[in-house]
C-alpha positions in Angstrom: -69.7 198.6 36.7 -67.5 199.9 40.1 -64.1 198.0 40.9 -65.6 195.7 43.6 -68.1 194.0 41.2 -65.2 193.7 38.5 -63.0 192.2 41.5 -65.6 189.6 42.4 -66.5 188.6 39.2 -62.8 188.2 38.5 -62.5 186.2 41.2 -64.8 184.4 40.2 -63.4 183.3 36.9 -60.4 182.8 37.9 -61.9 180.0 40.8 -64.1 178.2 37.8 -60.8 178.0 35.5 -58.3 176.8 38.3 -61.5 174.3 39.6 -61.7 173.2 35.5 -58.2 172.5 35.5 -57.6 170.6 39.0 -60.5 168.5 37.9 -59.1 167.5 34.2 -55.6 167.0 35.8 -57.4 164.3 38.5 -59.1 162.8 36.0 -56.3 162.1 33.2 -53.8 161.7 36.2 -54.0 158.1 36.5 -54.1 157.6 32.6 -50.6 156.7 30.9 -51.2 158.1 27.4 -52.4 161.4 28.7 -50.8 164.1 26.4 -50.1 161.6 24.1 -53.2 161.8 22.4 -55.6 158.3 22.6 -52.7 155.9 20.8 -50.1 156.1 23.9 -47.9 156.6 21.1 -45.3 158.4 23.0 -44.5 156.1 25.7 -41.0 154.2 25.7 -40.9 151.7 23.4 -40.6 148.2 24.6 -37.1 146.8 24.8 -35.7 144.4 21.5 -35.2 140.7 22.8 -31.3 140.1 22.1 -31.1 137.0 19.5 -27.8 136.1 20.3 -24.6 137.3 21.7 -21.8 139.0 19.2 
């Protein structure tokens, strides 16, 4: 294999994994729980109602 196949094909990968990753970062852009796993379990937590004043 000479050195100007291996470039091509390299760039090559490297296009498909940049275009794989731009695509999964539009689609989960939009979506609040994203690298929180499907619960949303890491987003703030919703403030306590104050019962009364001290």
């Amino acid at each position: 294999m000479n050195s100007d196949l291996q470039t091509v094909l390299a760039l090559i990968v490297v296009a498909v994994a940049t275009g794989y990753l731009a695509l999964t970062w539009w689609r989960q852009r939009s979506k609040p729980s994203a690298g929180c796993g499907t619960s949303g379990g890491c987003s703030c937590p919703a403030p306590r109602a104050h019962l009364g004043k001290r």
